[in-house]
C-alpha positions in Angstrom: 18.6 -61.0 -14.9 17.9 -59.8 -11.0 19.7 -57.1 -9.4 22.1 -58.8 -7.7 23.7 -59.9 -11.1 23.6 -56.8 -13.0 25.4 -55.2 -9.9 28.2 -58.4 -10.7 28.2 -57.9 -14.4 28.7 -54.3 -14.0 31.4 -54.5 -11.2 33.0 -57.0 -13.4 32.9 -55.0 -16.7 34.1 -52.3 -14.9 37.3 -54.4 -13.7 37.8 -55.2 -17.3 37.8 -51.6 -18.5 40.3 -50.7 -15.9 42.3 -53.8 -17.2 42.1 -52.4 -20.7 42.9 -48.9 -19.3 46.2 -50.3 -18.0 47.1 -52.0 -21.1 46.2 -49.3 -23.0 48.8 -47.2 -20.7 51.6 -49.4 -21.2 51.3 -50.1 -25.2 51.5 -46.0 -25.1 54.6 -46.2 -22.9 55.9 -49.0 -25.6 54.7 -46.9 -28.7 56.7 -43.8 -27.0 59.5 -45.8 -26.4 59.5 -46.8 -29.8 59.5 -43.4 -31.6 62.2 -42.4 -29.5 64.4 -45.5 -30.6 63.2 -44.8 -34.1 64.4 -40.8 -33.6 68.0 -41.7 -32.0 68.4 -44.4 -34.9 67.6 -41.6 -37.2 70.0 -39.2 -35.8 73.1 -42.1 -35.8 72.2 -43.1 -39.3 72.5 -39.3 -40.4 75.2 -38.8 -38.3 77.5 -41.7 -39.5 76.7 -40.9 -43.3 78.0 -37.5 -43.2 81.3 -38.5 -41.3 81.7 -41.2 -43.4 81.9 -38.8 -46.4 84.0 -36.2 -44.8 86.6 -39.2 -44.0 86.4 -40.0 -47.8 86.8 -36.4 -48.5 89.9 -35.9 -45.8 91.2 -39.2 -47.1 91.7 -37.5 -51.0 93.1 -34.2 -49.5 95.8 -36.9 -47.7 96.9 -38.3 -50.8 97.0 -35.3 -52.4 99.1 -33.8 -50.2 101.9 -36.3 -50.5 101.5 -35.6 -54.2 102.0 -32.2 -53.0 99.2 -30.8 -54.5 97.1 -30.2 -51.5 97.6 -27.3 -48.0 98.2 -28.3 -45.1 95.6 -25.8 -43.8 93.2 -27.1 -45.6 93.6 -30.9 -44.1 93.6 -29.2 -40.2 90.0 -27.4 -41.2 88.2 -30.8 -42.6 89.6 -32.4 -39.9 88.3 -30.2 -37.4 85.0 -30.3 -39.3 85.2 -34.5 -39.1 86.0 -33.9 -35.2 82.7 -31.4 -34.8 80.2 -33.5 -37.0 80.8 -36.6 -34.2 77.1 -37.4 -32.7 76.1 -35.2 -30.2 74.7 -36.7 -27.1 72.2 -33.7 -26.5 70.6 -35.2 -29.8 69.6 -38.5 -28.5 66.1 -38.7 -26.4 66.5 -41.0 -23.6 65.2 -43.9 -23.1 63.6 -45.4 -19.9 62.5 -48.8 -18.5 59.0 -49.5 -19.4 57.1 -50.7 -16.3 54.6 -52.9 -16.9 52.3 -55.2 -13.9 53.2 -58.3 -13.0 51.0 -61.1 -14.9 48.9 -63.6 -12.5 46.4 -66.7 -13.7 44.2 -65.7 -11.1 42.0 -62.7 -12.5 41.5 -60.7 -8.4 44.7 -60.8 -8.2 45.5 -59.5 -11.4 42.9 -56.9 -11.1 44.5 -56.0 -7.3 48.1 -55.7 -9.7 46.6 -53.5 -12.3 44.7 -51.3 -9.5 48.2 -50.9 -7.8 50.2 -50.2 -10.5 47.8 -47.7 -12.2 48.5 -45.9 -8.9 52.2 -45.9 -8.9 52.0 -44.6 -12.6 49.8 -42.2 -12.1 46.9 -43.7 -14.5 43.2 -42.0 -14.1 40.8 -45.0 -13.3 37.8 -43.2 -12.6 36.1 -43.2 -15.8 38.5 -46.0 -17.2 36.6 -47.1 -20.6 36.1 -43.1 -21.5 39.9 -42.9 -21.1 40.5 -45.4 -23.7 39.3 -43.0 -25.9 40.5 -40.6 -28.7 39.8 -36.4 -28.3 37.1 -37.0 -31.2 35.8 -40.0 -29.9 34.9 -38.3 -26.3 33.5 -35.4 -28.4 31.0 -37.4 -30.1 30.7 -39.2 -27.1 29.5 -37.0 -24.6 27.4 -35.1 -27.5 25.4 -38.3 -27.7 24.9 -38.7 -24.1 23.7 -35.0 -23.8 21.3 -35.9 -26.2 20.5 -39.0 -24.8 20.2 -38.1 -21.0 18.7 -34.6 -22.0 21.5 -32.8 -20.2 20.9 -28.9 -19.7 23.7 -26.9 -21.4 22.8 -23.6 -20.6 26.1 -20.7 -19.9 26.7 -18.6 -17.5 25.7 -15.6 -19.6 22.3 -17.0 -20.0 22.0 -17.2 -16.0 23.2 -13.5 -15.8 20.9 -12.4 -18.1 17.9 -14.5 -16.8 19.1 -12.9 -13.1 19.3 -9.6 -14.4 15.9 -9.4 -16.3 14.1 -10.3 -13.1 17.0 -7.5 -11.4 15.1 -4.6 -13.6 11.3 -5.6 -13.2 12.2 -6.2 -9.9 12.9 -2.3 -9.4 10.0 -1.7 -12.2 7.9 -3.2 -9.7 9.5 -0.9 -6.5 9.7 2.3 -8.2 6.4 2.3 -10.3 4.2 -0.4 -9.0 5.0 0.6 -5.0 2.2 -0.1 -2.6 -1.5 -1.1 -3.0 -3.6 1.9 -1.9 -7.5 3.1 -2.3 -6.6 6.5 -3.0 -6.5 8.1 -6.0 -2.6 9.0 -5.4 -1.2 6.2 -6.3 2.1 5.2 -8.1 2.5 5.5 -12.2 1.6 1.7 -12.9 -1.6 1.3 -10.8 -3.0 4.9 -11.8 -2.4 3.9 -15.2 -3.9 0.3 -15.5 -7.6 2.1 -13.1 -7.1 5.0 -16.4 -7.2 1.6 -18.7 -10.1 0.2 -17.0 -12.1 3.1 -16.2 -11.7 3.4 -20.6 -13.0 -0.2 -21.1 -16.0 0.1 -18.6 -16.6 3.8 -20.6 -16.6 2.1 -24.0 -18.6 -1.0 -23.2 -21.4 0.8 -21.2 -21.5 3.3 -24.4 -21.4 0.4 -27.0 -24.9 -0.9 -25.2 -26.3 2.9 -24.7 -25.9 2.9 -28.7 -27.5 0.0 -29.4 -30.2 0.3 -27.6 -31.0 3.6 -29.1 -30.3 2.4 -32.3 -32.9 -0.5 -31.6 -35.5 2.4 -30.2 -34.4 4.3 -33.2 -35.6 1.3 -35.8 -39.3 1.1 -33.6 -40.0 5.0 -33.8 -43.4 5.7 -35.1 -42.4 9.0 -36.1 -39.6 10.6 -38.3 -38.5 13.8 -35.9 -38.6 11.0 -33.0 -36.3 8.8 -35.1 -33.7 12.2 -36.5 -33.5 12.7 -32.2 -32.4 9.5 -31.9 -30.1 8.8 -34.3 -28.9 12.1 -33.3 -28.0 11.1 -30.1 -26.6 7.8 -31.4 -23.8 10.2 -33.6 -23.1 12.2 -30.1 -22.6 9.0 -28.4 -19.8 8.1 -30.9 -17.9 11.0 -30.5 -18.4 10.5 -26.6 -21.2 13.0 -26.2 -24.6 12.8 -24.7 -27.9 14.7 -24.8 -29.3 15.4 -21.3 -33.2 16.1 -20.5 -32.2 19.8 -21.0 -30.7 19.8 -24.4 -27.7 20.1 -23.1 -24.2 18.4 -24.9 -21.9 17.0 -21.9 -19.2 14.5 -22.2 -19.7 10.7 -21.4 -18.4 9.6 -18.3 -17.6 6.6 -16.6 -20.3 6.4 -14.1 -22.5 6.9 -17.4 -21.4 3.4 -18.4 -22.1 2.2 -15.1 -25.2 3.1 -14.6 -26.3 1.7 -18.2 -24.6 -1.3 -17.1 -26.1 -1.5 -13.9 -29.6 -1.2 -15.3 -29.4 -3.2 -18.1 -27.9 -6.2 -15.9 -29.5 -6.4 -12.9 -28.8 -9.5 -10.8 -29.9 -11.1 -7.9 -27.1 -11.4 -5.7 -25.7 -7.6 -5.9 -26.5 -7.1 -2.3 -25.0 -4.6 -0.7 -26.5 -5.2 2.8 -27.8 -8.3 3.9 -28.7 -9.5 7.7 -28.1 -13.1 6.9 -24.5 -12.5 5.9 -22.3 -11.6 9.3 -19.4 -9.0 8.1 -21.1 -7.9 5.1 -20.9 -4.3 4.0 -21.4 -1.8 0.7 -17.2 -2.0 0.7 -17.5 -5.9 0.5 -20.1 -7.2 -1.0 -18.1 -7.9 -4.4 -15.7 -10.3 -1.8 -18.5 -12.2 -0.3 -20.6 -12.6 -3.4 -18.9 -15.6 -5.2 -20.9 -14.5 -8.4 -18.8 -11.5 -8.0 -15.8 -13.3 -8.7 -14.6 -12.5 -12.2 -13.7 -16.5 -12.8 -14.9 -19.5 -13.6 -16.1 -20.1 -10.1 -17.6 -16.4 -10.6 -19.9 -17.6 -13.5 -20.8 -20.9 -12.3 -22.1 -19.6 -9.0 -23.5 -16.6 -10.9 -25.5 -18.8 -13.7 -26.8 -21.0 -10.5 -27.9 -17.9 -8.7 -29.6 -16.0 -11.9 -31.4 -19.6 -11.9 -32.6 -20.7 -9.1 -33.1 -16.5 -8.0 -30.6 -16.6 -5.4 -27.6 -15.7 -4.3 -24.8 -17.2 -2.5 -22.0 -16.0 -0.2 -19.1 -16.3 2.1 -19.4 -14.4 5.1 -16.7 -13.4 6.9 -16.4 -16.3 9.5 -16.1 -18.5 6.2 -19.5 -19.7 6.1 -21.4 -20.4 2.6 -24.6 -19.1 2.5 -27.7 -19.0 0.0 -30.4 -16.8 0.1 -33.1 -15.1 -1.5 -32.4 -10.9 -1.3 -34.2 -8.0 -2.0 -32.4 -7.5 -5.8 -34.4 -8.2 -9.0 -32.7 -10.5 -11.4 -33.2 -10.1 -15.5 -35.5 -12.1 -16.5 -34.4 -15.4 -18.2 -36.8 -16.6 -21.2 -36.6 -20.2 -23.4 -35.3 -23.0 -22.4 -32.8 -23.8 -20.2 -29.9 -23.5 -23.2 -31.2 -20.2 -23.8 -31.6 -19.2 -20.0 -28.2 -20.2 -19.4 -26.9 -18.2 -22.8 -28.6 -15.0 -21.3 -27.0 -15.8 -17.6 -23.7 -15.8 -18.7 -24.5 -12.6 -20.8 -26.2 -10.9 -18.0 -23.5 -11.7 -15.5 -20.4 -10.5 -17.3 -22.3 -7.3 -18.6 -22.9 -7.4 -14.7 -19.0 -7.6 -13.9 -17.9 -4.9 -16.2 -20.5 -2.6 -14.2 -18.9 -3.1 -11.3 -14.8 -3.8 -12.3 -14.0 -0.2 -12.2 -16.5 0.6 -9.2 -20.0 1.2 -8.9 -21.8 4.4 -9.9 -21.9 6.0 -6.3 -18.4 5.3 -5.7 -16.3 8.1 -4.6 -12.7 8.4 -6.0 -11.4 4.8 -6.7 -14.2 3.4 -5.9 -14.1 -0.8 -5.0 -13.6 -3.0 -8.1 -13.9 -6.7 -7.9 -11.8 -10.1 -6.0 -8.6 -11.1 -7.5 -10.1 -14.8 -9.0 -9.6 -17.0 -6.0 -9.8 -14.2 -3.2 -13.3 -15.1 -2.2 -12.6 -18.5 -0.9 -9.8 -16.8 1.5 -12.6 -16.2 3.5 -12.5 -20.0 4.4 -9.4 -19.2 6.3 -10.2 -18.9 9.9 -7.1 -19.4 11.0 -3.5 -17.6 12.2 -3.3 -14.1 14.0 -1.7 -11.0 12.5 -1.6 -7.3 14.2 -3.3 -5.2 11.5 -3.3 -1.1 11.9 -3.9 -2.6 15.6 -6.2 -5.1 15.2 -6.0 -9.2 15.6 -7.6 -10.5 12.5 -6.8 -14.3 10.8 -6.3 -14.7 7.1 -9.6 -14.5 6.4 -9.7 -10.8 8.3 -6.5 -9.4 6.2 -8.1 -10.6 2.8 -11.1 -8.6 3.6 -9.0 -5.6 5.2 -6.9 -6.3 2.1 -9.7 -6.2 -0.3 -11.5 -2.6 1.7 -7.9 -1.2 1.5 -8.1 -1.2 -2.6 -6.6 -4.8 -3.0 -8.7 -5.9 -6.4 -8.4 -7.1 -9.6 -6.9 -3.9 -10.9 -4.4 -3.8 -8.5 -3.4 -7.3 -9.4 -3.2 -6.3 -13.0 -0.9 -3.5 -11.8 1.7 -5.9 -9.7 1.1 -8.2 -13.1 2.9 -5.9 -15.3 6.8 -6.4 -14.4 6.1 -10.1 -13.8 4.9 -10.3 -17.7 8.4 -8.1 -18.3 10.7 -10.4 -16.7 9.1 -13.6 -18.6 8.8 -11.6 -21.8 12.5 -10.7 -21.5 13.6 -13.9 -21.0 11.3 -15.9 -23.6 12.4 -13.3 -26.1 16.3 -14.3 -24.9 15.8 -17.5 -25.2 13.8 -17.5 -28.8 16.8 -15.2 -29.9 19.3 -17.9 -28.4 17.9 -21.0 -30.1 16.7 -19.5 -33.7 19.4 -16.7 -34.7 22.7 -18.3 -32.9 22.0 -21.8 -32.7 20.0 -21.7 -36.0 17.3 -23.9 -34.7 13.6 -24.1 -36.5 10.9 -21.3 -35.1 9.0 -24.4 -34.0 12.2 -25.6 -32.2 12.8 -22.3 -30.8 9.7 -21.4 -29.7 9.3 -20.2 -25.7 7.5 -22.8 -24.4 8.5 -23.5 -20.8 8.0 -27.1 -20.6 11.7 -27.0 -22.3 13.9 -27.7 -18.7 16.3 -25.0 -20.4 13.7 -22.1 -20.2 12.3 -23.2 -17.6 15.4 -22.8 -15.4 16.0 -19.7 -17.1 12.2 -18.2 -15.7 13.3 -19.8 -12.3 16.1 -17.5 -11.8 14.5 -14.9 -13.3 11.4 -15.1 -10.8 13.9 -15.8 -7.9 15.5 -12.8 -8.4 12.4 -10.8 -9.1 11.1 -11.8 -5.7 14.0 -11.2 -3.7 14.1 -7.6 -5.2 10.1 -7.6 -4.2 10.8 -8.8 -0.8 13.6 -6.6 0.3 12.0 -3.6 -1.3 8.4 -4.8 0.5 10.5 -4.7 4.0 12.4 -1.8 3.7 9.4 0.1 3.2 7.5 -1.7 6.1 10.6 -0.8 8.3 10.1 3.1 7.8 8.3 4.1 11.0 11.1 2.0 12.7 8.8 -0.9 13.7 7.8 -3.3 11.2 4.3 -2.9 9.8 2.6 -5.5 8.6 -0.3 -3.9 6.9 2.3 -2.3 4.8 3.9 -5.3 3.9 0.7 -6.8 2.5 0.2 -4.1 0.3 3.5 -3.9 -1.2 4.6 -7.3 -1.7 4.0 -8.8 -5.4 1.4 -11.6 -4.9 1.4 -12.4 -9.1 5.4 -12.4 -8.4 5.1 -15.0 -5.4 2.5 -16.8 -7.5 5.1 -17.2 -10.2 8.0 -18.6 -8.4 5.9 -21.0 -6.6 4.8 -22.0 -10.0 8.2 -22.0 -11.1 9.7 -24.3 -8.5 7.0 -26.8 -8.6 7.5 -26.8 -12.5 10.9 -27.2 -12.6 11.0 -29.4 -9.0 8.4 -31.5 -11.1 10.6 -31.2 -14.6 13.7 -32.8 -12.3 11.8 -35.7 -11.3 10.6 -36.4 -14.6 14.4 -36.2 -16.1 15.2 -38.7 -13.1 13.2 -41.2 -14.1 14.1 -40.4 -17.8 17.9 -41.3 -16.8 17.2 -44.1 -14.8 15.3 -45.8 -17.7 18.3 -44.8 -20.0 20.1 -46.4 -17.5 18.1 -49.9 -17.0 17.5 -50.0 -20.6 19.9 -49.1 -23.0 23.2 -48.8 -20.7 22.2 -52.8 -19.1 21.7 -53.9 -22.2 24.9 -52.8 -23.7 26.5 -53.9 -20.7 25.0 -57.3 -21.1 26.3 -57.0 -24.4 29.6 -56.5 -24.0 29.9 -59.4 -21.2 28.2 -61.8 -23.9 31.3 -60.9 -26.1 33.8 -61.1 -23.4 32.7 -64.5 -22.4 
């Protein structure tokens, strides 16, 4: 069946539920009529019964009165009673004309009739065939076509509490997260996730300074060189060290890194480098794409520890390889193995550097956010920075010299994994306790168009808080500033609700095409149906 015919089936389905509608209307108006005939008929019959027996009654006092055995009194009162026991009118429901449309062979005209009189009644035509149903029939109803056309059911009260969970990390995020700096005073969040780094990079530099005087301790040819040994192994554990002097000292941080550093030396940790335009000891981690901690970052980093090279982006976006100064660890076996001892090398080489290098002062500059490094491609736009014209590619370096790094992304990270943990937690809570649903039913995963409206909102309103906050602050010296903008807004945040409306822009489509192929399948061939019976 084409298009064109469905369209005429449908139009002329719908003509017969309209039809149906009407009829419906006017058996009601019958049916009503009819119980109130039934009720006055009711009413008469009780009424006549009663004054047939008081007349009986007032008929024996009668006689007995001429026998003189009965008051006269008494005679007045039934008859009184007889007089106030007469039907009263107020009783009796009225009953009206029933209307009903005037009856033509031709079926137009009579659906033209049945259009005209359901507007003179006053009878809803709009949904006509859902009209025709019973309270518990709609019920069911419209509980199979939720489940049919995966409608989204979610209150108001879910809304308001997805709004108000991004509401609080939102101010999370302006109060404790504030703006990206270098320095050492910085707010509570960012000083607290450098504390948390600085801690891994401690332990993991220890961890290899142990074993590899463990291993030394296990080749000593002599027992008071072995005792020294594991002696300084015990020190190490309680975060100790033995210097050349004798002398106990704590272990630092910039102990670790300098075990890390020398145990994983690579190729392409050039600081300086003549062939690479821009580069500088504060950006050598942004232009070295082995620096990267990502995929990209140990991909590049494998090939370099390879072939002995090292590749980079300068900073007019041009990707360079070429040989440096640097000496690389030494790769032995075959390739499998070489490649096994790159990918060692170069994270051992990431975790000397993620918290700074060992001559840092202060902060010190930690690694590109995954993805930052190809900014440098960029060449394009023009933004007043501190005074300067620079292009994207110019404020992702500036941003990167100015303490923007992988720690600071961890920082801005933190209320966006409150507002999402809020909400999953909401909506587990939701689905398992009050609607009694299975844990694997109820489980937070957001390709459910229900949670994933619920993030929406909750990102939308965590970025609007971010964004407000972000210009309010650049606003302070009563110009806007720019550079301060950039380092307050929450790029994780912004990264989210782009994710967010793509997902859910993407869910929408998906449910279209869901409904229309409800639609062409199941509701056309029940349509089809029904016309087959009708004819």
């Amino acid at each position: 069946m084409n298009k064109r015919n469905k369209l005429t089936n449908i139009s002329t389905l719908r003509n017969v539920e309209k039809s149906l509608v009407v009829d419906q209307s006017v058996q009601e108006s019958g049916k009503d009529a009819i119980d109130k005939m039934h009720h006055n008929l009711d009413n008469v019959s009780k009424s006549v019964t009663q004054s047939n027996q008081m007349m009986e009654d007032l008929i024996k006092m009668l006689e007995q009165n001429r026998a003189g055995q009965e008051n006269s009194d008494e005679i007045i009162e039934k008859t009184q009673k007889i007089n106030n026991n007469l039907l009263d009118e107020n009783s009796l429901q009225a009953i009206t004309m029933i209307e009903t449309p005037e009856i033509y062979l031709n079926w137009d005209e009579q659906v033209k009739e049945n259009e005209r009189f359901a507007e003179q009644q006053g009878i809803d035509l709009d949904i006509p065939f859902i009209n025709t149903f019973s309270n518990i029939e709609r019920v069911k109803l419209y509980q199979e076509l939720t489940d049919k056309f995966d409608v989204i059911q979610l209150e108001a009260n879910d809304y308001l509490f997805a709004t108000a969970a991004g509401l609080i990390a939102g101010f999370i995020d302006a109060a404790f997260v504030g703006t990206i700096t270098n320095k050492t005073s910085q707010a509570a969040i960012p000083k607290m996730v450098d504390k948390k780094f600085d801690q891994i990079v401690t332990w993991y530099g220890k961890q290899e300074k142990i074993a590899e005087l463990q291993k030394q301790a296990t080749k000593a040819k002599s027992t008071p060189a072995t005792e020294n040994l594991n002696t300084m192994v015990d020190k190490l554990k309680k975060g100790e060290k033995v210097t050349k002097y004798g002398d106990v000292v704590k272990w630092h941080k910039k102990d670790s890194i300098k075990q890390l550093e020398k145990n994983h030396r690579v190729s392409y940790d050039a600081a300086i480098n003549k062939g690479v335009k821009g580069m500088s000891p504060d950006n050598h981690h942004l232009l070295s794409i082995a620096h990267e901690p990502s995929l990209l970052g140990l991909l590049v980093g494998i090939i370099d520890q390879l072939t002995g090279k090292a590749t980079f982006i300068d900073t007019f976006g041009n990707i360079i390889r070429t040989n440096t100064g640097n000496l690389n660890n030494e790769l032995n076996g075959n390739t499998i193995m070489k490649i096994s001892q790159a990918v060692e090398n170069w994270f051992g080489h990431i975790m000397s550097d993620i918290a700074g290098s060992s001559s840092s002062v202060g902060r010190g500059s930690g690694l590109p956010v995954p993805g930052w490094s190809v900014l440098q491609k960029l060449q394009i736009g023009n933004f007043d920075i501190n005074g300067k014209q620079m292009n994207i590619a110019g404020v992702s370096d500036w941003m990167f010299k100015s303490g923007y790094d992988i720690r600071s992304f961890t920082a801005q990270l933190i209320p966006v994994v409150i507002y999402e943990t809020l909400v999953r937690c909401y909506w587990f809570y939701k689905q398992h306790i009050v609607y009694g649903k299975s844990i694997k039913e109820s489980f937070p995963v957001a390709n459910n168009r229900e949670l994933a409206r619920l993030l929406l909102f909750s990102a939308s309103s965590f970025t609007a808080v971010d964004v407000i906050h972000a210009t309010i602050k650049s606003y302070r010296t009563g110009n806007f500033d720019l550079s301060t903008f950039l380092m307050t807004i929450n790029y994780p945040g912004l990264l989210n609700f782009g994710f967010k409306c793509v997902q859910n822009t993407k869910n929408e489509i998906v449910h279209h095409k869901h409904v229309e192929n409800v639609m062409q399948n199941d509701v056309m061939a029940e349509y089809e149906r029904v016309l087959h019976e009708i004819k």
